[in-house]
N, C-alpha and C positions, 0 to 999 in steps of 0.2 A: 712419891708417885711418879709412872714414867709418864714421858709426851706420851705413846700411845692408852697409859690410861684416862690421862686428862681429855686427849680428844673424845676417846669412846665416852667416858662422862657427860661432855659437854654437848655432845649430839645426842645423846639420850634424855638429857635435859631439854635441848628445841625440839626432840622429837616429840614428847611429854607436853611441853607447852603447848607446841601447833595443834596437836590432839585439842586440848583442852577448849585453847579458843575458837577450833572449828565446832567443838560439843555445842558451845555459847551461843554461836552464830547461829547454828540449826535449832535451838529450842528456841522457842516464843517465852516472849516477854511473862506470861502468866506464871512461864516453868522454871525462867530464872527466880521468879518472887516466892514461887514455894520452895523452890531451896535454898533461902535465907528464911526462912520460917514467915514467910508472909508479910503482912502491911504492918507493923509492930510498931513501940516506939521511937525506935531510932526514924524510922519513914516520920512519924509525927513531928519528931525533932523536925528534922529537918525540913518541913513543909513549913511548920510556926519562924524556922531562922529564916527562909526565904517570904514570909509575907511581912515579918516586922521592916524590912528595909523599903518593900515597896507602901509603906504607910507617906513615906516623905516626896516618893515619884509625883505626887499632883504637883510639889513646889517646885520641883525642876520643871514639872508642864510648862506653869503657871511663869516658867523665865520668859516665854516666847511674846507673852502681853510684853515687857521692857526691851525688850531686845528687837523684836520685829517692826516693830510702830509704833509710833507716840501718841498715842490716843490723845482729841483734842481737849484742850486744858483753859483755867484761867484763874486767875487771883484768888483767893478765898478773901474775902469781903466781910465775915462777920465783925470783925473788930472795928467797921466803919459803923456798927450798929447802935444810934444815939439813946434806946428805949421808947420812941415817940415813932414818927411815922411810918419808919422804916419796916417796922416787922408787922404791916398794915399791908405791905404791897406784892404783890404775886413776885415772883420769881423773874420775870422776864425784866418785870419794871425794878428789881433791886441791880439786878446788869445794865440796864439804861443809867440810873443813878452813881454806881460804884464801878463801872468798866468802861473805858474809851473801847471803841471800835475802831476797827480793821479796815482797809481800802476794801477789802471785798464785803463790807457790811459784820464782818463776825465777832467776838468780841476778846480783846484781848489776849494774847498769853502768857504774857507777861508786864503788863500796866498797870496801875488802879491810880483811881481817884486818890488825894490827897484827903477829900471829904467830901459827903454826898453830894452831888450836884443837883440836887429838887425840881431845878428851870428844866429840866432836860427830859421833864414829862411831858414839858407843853410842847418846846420847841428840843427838836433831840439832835437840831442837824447844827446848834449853835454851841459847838465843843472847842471854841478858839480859845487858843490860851490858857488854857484850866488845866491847872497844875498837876502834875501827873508822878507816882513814883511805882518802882518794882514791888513786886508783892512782898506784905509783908509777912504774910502768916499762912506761907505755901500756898497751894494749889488745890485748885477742886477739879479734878480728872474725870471726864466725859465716856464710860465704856457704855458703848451705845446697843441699845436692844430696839430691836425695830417692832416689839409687839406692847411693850407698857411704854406710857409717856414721859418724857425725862422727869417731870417733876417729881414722878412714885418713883425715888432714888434707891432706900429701900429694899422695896419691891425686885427692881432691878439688878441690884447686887445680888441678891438670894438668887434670882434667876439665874445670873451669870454664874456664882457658884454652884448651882445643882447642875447646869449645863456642863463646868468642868470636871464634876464629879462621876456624871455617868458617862460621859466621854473617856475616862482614866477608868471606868466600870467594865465598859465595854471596848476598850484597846486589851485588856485584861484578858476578857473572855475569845477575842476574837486570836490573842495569842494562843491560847490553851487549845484552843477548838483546831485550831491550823494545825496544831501539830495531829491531832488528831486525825484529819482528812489525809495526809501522806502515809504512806504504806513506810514501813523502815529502813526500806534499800533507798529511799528518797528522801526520807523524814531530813533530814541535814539540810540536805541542796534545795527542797522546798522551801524550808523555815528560811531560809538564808535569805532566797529571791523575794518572797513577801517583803521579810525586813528590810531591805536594798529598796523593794519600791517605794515602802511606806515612807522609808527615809526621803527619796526621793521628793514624794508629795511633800513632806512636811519642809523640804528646800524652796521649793517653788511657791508654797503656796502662798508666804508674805505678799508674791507677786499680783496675786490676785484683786489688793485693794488698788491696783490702779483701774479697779471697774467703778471705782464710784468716781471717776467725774463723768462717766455713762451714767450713773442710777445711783444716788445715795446707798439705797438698801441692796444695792446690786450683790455685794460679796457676800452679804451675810444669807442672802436668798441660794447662790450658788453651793454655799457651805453647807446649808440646809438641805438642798438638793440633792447634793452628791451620801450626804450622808442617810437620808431618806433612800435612797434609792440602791446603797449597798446594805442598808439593814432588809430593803424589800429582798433583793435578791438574797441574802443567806435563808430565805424560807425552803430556795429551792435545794439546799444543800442535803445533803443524809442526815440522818439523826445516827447517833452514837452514842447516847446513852445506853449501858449496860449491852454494849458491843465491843467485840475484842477488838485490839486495835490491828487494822491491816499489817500482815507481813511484807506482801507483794504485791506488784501491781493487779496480779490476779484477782488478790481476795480484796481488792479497791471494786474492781470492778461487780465481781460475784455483791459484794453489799450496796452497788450503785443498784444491780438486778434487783434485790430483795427487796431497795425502798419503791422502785417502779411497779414492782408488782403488790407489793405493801398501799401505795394510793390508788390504785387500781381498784384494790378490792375495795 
């Protein structure tokens, strides 16, 4: 084959192509899915391999509790437990008896008693001298919920898990949905910027427990807040269910018209 046939080839080939991918570019997303025969199961495959992975996403969440803050801790003290008075006494009074306290009143985070100290329910300020070693049987870790009382431990765990669950529910959805609201000459550069802030917030927002020497429950209030108050706001967003999804900036706007005239009526 001579050079001038390879060239002529080879320009009829990018000519070919460019065609092609301009064809791509001007049909909507509906027109490329019916010419692969529609939603089939290769689509299903591939929806079930991308949701198995995201089953393990809450434990990556779930690093930021170890890694961001030490949530307040102290001895685990059951092994100090004689079968007599001791499992008679509320919860505050087994920390009086099994934990030295802290300059600032709090209770240990790493001390325990050597053995109950009993005196120390009359007089609690007479801790001289009494024998103290590091914990011997781990820690009991304080994740604090400022609506049930520490003692419903429980309670509060469940809490804290359902909390991290529809959090990881609803980071989910609000991915899925975002892509939705961008038209496709944007869809990229949109998704991109969200995930850049989001990132963002989640750098900063360790920073936020230095609100509690202001207000114990200060940061868990602000968290609540802020989260409250972007679920209010996606009320105001369009619906898109069983809505094509925008091409252009055009047809963003044209279906902003529809839902305004849609609450209207």
């Amino acid at each position: 084959m001579s050079h001038f046939q390879t060239s002529l080839l080879c320009e009829t080939f990018y000519y070919f192509q460019s065609c092609v991918v301009s064809l791509i570019l001007k049909m909507k997303f509906e027109n490329v899915l019916a010419e692969v025969d529609g939603f089939g199961k290769f689509q299903i495959w591939m929806i079930l391999m991308m949701v198995i992975p995201r089953v393990t996403l809450p434990f990556h969440f779930l690093l930021n509790n170890f890694i961001a803050v030490v949530p307040s801790h102290r001895c685990d003290i059951s092994s100090l437990d004689d079968g007599g008075i001791f499992g008679n006494l509320s919860q505050t009074e087994k920390l009086v008896v099994g934990v030295p306290v802290q300059e600032d009143g709090t209770p240990s985070s790493c001390q325990m008693f050597t053995e109950l100290q009993y005196h120390l329910l009359l007089n609690s300020s007479n801790v001289t001298d009494l024998p103290t070693v590091s914990c011997q049987n781990g820690w009991v870790y304080d994740f604090c919920n400022m609506f049930i009382p520490q003692a419903m431990g429980l309670y509060r765990t469940v809490v804290g898990a359902l909390g991290k669950m529809f959090a990881e529910a609803a980071f989910t959805t609000a991915f899925l949905y975002t892509t939705e609201l961008y038209p496709t000459v944007l869809r990229q550069n949109g998704l991109g910027y969200s995930s850049f802030m989001a990132r963002l917030g989640v750098s900063v927002s360790p920073m936020i427990l230095l609100l509690e020497e202001v207000w114990l429950p200060l940061p868990s209030t602000v968290f609540f807040l802020v989260a409250f108050t972007a679920g209010f706001s996606a009320l105001f967003l369009p619906e898109t269910k069983n809505i094509s999804l925008p091409e252009t900036v055009e047809d963003v706007e044209q279906m902003r018209r529809r839902s305004i005239s849609t609450s209207n009526e």
